[in-house]
PDB file of N, CA, C, O and CB in Angstrom:
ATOM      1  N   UNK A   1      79.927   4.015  61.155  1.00  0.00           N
ATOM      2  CA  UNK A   1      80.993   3.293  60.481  1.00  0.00           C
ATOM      3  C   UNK A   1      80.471   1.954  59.966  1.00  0.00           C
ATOM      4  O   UNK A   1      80.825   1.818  58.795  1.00  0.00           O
ATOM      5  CB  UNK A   1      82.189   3.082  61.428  1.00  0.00           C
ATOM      6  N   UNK A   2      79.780   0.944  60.397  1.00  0.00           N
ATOM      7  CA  UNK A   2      79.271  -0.254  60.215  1.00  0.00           C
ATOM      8  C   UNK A   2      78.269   0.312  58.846  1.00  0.00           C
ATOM      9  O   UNK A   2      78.618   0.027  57.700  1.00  0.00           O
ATOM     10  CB  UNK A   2      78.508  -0.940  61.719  1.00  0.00           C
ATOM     11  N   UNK A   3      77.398   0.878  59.027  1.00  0.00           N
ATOM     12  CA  UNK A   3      76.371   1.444  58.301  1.00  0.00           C
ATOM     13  C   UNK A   3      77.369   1.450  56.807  1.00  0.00           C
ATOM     14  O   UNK A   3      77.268   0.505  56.024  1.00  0.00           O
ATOM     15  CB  UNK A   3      75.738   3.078  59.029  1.00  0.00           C
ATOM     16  N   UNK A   4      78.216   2.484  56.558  1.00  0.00           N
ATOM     17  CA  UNK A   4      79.434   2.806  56.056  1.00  0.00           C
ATOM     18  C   UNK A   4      80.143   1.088  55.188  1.00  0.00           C
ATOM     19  O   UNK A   4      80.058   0.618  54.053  1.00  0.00           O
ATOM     20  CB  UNK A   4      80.409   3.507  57.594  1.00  0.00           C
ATOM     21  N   UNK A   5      80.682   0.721  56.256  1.00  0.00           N
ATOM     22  CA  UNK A   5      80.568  -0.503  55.538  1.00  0.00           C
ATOM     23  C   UNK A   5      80.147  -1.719  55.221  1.00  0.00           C
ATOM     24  O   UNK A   5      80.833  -2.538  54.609  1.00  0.00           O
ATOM     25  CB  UNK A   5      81.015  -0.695  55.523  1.00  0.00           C
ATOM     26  N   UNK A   6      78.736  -1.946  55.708  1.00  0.00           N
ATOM     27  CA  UNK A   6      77.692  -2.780  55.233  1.00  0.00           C
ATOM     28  C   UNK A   6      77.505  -2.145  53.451  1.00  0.00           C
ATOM     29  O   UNK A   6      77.496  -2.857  52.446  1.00  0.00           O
ATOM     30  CB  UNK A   6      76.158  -2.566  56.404  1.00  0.00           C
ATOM     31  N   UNK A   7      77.400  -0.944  53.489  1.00  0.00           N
ATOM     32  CA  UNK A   7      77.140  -0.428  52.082  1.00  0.00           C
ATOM     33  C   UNK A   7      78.330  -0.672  50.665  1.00  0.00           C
ATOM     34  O   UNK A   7      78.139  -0.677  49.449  1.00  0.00           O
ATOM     35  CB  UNK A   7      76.974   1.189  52.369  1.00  0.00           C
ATOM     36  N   UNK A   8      79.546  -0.853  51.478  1.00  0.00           N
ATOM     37  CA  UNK A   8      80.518  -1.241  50.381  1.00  0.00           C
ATOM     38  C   UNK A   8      80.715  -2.558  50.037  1.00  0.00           C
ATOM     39  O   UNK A   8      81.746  -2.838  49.424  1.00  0.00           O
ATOM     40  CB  UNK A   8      81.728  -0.818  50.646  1.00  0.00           C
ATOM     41  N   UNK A   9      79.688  -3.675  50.397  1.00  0.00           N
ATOM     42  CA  UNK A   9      79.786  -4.601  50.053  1.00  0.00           C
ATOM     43  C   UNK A   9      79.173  -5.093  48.944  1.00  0.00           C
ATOM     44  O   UNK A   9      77.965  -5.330  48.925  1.00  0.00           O
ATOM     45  CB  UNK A   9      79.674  -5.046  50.817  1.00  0.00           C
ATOM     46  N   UNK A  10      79.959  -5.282  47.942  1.00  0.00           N
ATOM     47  CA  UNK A  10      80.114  -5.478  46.680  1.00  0.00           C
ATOM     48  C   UNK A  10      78.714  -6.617  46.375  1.00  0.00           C
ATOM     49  O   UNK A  10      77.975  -6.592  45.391  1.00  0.00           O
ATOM     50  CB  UNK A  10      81.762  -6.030  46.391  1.00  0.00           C
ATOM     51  N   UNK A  11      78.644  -7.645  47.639  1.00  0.00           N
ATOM     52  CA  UNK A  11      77.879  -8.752  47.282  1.00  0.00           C
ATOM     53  C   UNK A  11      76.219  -8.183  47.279  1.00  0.00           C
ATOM     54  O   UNK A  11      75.267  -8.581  46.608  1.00  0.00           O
ATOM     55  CB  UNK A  11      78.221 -10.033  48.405  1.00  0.00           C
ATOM     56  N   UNK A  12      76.303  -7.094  48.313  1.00  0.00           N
ATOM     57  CA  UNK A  12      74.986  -6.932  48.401  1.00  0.00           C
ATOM     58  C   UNK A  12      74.092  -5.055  48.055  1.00  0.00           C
ATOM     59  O   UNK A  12      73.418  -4.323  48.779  1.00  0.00           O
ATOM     60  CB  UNK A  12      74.851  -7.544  49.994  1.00  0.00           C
ATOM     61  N   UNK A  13      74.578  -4.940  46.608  1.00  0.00           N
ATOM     62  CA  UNK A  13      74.670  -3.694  46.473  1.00  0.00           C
ATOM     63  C   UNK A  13      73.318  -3.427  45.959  1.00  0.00           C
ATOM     64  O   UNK A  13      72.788  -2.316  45.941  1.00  0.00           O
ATOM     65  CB  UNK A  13      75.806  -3.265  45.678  1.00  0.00           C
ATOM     66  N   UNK A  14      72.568  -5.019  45.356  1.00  0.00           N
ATOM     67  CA  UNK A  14      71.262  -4.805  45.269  1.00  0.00           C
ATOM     68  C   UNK A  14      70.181  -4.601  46.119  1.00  0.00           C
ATOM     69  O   UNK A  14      69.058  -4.211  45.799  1.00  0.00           O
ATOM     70  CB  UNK A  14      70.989  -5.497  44.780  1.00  0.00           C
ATOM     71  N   UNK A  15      70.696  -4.959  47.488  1.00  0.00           N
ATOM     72  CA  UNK A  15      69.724  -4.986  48.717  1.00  0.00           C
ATOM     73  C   UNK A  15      69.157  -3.586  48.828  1.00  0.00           C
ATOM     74  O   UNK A  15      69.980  -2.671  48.809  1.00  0.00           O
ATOM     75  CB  UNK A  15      70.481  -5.414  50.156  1.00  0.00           C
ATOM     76  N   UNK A  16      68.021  -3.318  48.928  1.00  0.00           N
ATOM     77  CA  UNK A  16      67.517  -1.975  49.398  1.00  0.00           C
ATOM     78  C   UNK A  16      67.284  -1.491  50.852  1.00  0.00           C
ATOM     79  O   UNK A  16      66.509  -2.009  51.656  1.00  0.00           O
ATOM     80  CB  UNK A  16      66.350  -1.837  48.839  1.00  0.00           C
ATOM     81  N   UNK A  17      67.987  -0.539  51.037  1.00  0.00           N
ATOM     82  CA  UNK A  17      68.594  -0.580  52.624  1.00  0.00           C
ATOM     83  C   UNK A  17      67.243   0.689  53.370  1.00  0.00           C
ATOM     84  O   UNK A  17      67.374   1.822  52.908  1.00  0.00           O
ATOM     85  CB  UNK A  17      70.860   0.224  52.705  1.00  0.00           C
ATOM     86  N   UNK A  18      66.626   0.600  53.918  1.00  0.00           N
ATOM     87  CA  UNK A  18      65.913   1.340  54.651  1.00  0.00           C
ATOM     88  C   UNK A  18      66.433   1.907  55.985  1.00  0.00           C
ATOM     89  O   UNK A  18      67.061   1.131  56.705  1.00  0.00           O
ATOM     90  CB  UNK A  18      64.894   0.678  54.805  1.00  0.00           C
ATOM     91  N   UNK A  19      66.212   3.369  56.456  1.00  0.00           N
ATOM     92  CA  UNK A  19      66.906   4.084  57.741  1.00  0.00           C
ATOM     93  C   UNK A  19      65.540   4.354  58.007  1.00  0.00           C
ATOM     94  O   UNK A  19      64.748   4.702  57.131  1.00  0.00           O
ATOM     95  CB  UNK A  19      68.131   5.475  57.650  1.00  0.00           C
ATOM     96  N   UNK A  20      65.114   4.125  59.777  1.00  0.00           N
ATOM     97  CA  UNK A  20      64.537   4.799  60.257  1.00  0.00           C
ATOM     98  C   UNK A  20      64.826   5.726  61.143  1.00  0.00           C
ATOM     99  O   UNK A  20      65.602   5.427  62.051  1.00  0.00           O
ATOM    100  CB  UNK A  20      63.965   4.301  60.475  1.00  0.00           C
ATOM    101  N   UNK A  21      64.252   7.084  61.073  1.00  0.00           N
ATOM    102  CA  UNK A  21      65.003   8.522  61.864  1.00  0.00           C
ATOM    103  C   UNK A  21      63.882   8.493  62.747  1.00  0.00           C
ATOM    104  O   UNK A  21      62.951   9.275  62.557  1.00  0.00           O
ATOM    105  CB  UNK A  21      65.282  10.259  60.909  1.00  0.00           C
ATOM    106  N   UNK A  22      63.863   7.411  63.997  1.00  0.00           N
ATOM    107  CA  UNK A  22      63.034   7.591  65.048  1.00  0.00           C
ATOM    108  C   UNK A  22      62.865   9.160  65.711  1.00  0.00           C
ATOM    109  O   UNK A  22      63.634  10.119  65.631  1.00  0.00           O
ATOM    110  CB  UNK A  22      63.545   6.629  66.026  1.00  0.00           C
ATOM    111  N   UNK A  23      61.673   9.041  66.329  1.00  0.00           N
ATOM    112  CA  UNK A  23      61.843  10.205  67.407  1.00  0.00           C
ATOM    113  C   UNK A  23      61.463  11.216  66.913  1.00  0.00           C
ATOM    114  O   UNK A  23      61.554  12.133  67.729  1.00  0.00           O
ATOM    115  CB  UNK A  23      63.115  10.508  67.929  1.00  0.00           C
ATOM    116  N   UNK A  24      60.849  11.711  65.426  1.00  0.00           N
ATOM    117  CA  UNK A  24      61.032  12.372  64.337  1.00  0.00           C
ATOM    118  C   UNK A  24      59.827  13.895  65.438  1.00  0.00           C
ATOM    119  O   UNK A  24      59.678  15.077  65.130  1.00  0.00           O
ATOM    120  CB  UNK A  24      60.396  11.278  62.497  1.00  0.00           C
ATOM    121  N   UNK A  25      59.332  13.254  66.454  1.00  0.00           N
ATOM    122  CA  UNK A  25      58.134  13.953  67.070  1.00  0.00           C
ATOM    123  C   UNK A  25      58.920  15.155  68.127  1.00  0.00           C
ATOM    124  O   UNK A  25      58.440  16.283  68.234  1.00  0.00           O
ATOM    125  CB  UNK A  25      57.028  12.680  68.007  1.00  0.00           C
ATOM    126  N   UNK A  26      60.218  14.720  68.896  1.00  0.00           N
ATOM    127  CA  UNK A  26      61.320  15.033  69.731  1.00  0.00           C
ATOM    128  C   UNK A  26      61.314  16.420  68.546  1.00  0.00           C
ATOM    129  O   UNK A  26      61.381  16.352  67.319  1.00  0.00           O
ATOM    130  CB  UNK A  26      62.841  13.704  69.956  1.00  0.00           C
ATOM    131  N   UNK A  27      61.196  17.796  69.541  1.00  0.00           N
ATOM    132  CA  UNK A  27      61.605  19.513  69.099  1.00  0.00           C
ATOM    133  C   UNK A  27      63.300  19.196  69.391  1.00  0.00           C
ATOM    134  O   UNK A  27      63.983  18.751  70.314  1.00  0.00           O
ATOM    135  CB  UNK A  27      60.710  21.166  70.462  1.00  0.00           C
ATOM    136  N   UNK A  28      63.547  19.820  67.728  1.00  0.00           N
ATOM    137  CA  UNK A  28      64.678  19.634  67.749  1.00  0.00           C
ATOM    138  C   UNK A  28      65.423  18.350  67.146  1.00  0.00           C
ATOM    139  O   UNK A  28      66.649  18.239  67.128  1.00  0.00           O
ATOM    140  CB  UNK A  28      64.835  19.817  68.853  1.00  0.00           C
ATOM    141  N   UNK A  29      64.552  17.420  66.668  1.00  0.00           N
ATOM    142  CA  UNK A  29      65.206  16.454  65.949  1.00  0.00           C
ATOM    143  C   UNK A  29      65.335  16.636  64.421  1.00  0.00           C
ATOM    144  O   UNK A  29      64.556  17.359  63.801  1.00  0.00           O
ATOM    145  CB  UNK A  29      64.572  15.278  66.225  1.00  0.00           C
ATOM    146  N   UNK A  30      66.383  15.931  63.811  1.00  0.00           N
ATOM    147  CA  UNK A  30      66.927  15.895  62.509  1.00  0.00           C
ATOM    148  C   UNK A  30      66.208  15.603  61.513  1.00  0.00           C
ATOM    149  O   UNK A  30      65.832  14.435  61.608  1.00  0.00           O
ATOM    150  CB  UNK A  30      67.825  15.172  62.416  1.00  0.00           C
ATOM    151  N   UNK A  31      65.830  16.115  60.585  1.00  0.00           N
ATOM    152  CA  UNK A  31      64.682  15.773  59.370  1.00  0.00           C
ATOM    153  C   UNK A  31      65.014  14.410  58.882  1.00  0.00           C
ATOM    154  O   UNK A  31      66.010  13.889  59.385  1.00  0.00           O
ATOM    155  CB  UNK A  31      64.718  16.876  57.966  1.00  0.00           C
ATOM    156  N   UNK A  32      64.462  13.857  58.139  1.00  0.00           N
ATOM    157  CA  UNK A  32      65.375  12.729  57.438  1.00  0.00           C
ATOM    158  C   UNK A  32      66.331  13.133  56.460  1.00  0.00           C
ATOM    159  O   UNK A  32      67.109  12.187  56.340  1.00  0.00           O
ATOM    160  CB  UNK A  32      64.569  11.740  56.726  1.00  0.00           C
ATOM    161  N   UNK A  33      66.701  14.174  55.613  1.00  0.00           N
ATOM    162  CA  UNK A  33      67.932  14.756  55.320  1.00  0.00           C
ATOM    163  C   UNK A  33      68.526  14.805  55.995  1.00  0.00           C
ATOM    164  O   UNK A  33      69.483  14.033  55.937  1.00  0.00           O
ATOM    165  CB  UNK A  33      68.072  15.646  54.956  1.00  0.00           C
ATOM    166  N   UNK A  34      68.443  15.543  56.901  1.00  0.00           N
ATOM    167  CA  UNK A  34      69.549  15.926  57.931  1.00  0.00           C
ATOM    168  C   UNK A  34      70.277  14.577  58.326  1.00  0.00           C
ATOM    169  O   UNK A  34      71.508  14.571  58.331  1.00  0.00           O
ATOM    170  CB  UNK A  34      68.886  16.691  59.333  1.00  0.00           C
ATOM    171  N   UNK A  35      69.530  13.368  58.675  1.00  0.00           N
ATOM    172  CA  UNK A  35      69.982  12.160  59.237  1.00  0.00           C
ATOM    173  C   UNK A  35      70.802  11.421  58.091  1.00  0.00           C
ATOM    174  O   UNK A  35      71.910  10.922  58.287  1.00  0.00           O
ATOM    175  CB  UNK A  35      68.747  11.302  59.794  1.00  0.00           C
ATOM    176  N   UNK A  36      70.073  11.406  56.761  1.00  0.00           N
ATOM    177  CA  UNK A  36      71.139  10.777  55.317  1.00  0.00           C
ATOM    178  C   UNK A  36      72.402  12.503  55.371  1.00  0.00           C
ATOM    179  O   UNK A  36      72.248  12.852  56.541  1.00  0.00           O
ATOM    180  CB  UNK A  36      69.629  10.585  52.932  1.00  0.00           C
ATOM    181  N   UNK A  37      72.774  12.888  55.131  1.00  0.00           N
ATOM    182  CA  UNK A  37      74.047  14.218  55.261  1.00  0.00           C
ATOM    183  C   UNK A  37      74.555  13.352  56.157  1.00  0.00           C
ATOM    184  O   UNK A  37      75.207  12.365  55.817  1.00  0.00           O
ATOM    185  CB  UNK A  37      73.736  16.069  55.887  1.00  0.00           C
ATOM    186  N   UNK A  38      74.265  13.691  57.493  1.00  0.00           N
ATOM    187  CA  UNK A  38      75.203  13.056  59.168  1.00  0.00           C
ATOM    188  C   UNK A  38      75.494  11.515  58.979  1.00  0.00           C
ATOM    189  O   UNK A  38      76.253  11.022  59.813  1.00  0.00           O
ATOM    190  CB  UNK A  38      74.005  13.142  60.955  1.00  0.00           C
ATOM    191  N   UNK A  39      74.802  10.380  57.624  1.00  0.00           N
ATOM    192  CA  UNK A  39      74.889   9.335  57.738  1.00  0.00           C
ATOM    193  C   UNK A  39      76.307   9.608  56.531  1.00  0.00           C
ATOM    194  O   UNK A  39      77.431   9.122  56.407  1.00  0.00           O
ATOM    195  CB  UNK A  39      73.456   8.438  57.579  1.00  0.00           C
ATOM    196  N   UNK A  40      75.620  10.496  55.908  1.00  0.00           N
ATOM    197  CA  UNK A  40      76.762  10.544  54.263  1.00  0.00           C
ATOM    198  C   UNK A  40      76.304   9.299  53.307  1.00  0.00           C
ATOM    199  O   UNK A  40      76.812   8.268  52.868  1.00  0.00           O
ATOM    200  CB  UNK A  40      78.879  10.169  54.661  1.00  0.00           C
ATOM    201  N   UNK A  41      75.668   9.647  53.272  1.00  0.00           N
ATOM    202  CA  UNK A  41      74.673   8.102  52.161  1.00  0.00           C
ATOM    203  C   UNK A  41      73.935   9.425  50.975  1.00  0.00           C
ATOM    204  O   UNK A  41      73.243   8.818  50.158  1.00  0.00           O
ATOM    205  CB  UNK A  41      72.585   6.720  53.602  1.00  0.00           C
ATOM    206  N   UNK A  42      73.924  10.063  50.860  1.00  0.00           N
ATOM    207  CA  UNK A  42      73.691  10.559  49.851  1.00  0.00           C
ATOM    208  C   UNK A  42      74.222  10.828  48.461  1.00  0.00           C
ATOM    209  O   UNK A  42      75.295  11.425  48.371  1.00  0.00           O
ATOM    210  CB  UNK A  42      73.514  11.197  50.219  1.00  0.00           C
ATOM    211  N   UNK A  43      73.517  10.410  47.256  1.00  0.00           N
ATOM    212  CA  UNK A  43      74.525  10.419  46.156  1.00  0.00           C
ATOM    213  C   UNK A  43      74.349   8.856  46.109  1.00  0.00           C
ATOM    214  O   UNK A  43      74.134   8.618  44.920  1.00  0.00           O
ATOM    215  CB  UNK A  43      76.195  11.129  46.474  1.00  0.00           C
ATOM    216  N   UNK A  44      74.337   7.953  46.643  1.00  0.00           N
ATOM    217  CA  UNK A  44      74.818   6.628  46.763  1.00  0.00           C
ATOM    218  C   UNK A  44      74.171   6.067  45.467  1.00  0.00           C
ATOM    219  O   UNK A  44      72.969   6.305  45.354  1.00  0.00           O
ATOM    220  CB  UNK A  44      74.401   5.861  48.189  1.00  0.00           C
ATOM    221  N   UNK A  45      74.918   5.182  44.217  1.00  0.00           N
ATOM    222  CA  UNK A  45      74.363   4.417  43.282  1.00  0.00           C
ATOM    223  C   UNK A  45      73.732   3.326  44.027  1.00  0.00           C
ATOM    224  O   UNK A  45      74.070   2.192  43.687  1.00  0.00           O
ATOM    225  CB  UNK A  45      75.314   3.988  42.277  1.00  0.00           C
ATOM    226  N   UNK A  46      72.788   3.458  45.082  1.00  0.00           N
ATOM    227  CA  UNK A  46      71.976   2.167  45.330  1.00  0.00           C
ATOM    228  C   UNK A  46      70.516   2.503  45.828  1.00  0.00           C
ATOM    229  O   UNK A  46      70.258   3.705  45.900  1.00  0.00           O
ATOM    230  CB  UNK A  46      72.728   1.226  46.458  1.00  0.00           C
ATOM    231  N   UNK A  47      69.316   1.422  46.258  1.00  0.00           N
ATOM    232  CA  UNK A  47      68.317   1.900  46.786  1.00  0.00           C
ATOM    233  C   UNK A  47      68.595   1.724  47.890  1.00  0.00           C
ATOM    234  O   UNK A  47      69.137   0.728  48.370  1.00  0.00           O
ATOM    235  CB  UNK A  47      67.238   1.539  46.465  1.00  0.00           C
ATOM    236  N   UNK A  48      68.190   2.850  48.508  1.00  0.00           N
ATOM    237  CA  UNK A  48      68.447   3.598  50.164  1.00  0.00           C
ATOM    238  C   UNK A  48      67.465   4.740  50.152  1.00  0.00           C
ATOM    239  O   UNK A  48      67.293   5.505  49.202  1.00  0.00           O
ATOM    240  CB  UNK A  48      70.231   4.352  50.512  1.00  0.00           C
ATOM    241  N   UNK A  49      66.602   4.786  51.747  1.00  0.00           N
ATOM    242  CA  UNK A  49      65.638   5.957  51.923  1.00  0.00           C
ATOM    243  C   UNK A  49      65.994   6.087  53.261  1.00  0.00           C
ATOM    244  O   UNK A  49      66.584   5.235  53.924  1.00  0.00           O
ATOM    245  CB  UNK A  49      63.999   5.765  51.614  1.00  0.00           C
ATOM    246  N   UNK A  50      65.604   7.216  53.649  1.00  0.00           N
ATOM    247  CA  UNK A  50      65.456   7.430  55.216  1.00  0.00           C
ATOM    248  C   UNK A  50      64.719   8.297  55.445  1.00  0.00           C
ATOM    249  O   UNK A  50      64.655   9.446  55.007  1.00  0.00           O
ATOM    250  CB  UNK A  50      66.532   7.736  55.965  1.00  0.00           C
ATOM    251  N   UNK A  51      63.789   7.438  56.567  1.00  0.00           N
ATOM    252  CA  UNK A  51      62.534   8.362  56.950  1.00  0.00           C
ATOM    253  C   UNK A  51      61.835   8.385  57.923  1.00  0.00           C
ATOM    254  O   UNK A  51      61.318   7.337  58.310  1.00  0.00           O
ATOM    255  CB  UNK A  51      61.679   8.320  56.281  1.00  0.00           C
ATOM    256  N   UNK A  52      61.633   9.541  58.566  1.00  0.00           N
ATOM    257  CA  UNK A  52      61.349  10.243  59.133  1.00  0.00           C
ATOM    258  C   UNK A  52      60.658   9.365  60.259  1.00  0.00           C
ATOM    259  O   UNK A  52      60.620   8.366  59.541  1.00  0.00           O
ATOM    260  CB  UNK A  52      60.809  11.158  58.419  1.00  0.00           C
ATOM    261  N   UNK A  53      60.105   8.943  61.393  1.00  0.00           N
ATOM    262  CA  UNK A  53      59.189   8.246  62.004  1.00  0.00           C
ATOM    263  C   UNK A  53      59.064   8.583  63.660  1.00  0.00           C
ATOM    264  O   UNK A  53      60.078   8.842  64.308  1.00  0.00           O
ATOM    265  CB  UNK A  53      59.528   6.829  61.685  1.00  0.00           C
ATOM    266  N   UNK A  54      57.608   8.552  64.332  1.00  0.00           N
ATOM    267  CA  UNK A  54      57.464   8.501  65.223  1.00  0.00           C
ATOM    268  C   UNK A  54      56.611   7.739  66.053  1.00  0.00           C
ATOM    269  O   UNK A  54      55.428   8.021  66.247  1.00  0.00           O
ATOM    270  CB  UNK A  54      57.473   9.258  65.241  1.00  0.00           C
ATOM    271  N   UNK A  55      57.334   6.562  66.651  1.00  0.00           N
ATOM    272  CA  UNK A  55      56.481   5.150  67.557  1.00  0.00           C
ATOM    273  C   UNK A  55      55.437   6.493  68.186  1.00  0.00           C
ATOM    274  O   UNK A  55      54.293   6.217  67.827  1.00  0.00           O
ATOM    275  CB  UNK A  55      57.786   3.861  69.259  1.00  0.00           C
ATOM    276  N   UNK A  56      55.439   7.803  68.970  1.00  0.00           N
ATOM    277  CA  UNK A  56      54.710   7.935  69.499  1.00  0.00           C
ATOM    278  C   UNK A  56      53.220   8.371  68.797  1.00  0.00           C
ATOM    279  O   UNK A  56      52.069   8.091  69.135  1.00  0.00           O
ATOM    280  CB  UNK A  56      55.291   8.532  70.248  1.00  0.00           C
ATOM    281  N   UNK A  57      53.799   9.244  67.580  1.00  0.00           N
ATOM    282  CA  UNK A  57      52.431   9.417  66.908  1.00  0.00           C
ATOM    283  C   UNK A  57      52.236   8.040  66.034  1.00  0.00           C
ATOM    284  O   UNK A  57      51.091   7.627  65.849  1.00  0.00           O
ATOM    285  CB  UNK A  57      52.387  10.880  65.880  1.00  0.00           C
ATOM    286  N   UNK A  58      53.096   7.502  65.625  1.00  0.00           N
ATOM    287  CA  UNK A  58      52.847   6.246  64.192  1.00  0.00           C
ATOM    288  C   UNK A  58      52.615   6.890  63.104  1.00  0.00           C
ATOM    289  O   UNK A  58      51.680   6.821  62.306  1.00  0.00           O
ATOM    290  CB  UNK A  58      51.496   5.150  64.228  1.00  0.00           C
ATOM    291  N   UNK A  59      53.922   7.779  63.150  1.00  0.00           N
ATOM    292  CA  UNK A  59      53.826   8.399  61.706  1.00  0.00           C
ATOM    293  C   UNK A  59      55.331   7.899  61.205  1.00  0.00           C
ATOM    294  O   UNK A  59      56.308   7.633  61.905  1.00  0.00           O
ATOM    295  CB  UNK A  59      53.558  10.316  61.672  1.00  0.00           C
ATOM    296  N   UNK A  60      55.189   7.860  59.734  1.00  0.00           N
ATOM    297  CA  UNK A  60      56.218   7.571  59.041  1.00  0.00           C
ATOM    298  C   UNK A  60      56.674   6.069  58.866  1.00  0.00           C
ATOM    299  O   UNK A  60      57.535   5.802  58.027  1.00  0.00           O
ATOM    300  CB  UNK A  60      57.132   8.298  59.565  1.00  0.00           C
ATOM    301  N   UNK A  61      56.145   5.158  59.593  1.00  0.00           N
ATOM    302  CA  UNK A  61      56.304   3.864  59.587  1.00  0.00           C
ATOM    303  C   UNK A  61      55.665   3.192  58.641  1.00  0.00           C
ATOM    304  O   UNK A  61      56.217   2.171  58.232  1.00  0.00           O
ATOM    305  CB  UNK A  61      56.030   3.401  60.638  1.00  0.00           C
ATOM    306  N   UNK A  62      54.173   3.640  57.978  1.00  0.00           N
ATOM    307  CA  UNK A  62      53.933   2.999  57.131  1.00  0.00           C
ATOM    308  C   UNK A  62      54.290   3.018  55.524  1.00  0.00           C
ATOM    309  O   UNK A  62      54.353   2.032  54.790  1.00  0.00           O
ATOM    310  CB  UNK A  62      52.995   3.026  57.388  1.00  0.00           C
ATOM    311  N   UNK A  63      54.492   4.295  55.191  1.00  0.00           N
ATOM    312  CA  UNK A  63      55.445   4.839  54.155  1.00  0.00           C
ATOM    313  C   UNK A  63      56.610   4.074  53.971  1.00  0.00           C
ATOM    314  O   UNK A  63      57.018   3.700  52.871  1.00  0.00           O
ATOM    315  CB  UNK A  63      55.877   6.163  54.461  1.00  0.00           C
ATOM    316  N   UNK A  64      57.367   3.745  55.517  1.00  0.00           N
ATOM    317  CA  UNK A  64      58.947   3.481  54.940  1.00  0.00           C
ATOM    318  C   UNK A  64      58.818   2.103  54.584  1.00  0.00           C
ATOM    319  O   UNK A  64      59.606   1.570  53.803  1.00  0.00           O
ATOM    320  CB  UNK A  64      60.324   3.705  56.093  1.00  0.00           C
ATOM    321  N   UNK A  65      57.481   1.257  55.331  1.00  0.00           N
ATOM    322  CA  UNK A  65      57.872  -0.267  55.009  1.00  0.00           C
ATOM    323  C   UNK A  65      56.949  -0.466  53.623  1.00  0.00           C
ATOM    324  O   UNK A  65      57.266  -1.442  52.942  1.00  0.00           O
ATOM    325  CB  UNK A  65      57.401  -1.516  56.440  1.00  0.00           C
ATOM    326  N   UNK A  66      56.030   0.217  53.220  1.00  0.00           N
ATOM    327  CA  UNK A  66      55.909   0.248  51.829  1.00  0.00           C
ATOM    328  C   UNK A  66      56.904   0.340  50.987  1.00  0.00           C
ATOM    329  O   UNK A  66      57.238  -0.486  50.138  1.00  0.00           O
ATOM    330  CB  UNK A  66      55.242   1.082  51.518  1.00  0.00           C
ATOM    331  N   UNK A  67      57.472   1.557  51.276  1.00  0.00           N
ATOM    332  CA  UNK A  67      58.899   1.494  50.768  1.00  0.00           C
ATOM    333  C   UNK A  67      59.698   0.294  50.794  1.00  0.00           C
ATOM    334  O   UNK A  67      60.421   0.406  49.804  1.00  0.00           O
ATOM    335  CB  UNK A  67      59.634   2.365  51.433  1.00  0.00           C
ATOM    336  N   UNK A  68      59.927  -0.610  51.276  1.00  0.00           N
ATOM    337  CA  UNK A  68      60.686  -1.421  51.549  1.00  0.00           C
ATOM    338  C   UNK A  68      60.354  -2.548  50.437  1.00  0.00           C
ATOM    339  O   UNK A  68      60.987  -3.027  49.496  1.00  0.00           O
ATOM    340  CB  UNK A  68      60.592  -1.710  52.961  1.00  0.00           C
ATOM    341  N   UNK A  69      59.037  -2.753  50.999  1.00  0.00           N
ATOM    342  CA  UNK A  69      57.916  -3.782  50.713  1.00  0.00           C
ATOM    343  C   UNK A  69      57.900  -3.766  48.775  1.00  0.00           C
ATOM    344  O   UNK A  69      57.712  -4.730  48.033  1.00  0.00           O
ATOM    345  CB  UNK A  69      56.121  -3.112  51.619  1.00  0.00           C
ATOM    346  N   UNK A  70      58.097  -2.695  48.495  1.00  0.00           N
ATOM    347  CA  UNK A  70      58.105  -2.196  46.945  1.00  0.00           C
ATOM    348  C   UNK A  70      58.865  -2.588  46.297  1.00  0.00           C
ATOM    349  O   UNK A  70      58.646  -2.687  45.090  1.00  0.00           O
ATOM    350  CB  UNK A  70      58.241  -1.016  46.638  1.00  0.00           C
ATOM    351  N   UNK A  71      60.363  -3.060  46.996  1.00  0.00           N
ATOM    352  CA  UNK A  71      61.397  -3.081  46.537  1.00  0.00           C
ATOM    353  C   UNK A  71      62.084  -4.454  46.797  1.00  0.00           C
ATOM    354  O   UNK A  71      63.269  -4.635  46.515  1.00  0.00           O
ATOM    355  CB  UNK A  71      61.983  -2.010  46.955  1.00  0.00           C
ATOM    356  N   UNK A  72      61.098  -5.649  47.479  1.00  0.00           N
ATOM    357  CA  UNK A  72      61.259  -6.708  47.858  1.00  0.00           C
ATOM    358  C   UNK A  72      61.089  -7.954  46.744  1.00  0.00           C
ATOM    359  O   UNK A  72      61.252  -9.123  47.095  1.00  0.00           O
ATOM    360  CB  UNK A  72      60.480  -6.702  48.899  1.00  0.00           C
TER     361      UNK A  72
END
């Protein structure tokens, strides 16, 4: 819900919002689709990614803050 409405704020629709889908290593966890669907951020007229990551391997972390970093 917060997520939800941090995003309808009119003031900050330019901000580029980054999701990290920890845990991404955990059998049985949610792709990063799966996590934007269950967030409902898809479709959204703004920059928004979500991706995939795991502190235990250190995957996906450097991608997303490039990502970020790109858009700063």
């Amino acid at each position: 819900m917060e997520l939800s409405r941090l995003l309808r704020v009119e003031e900050a629709t330019d901000v580029p919002v980054l999701v990290l889908a920890n845990k991404s290593d955990v059998e049985g966890s949610q792709s990063a689709e799966g996590v934007a669907a269950a967030l409902e951020v898809q479709g959204l007229d703004r920059e928004l990614e979500v991706f995939s990551c795991s502190l235990v391997s250190g995957s996906g972390y450097v991608e997303a803050f490039r990502w970020l970093s790109a858009r700063l």
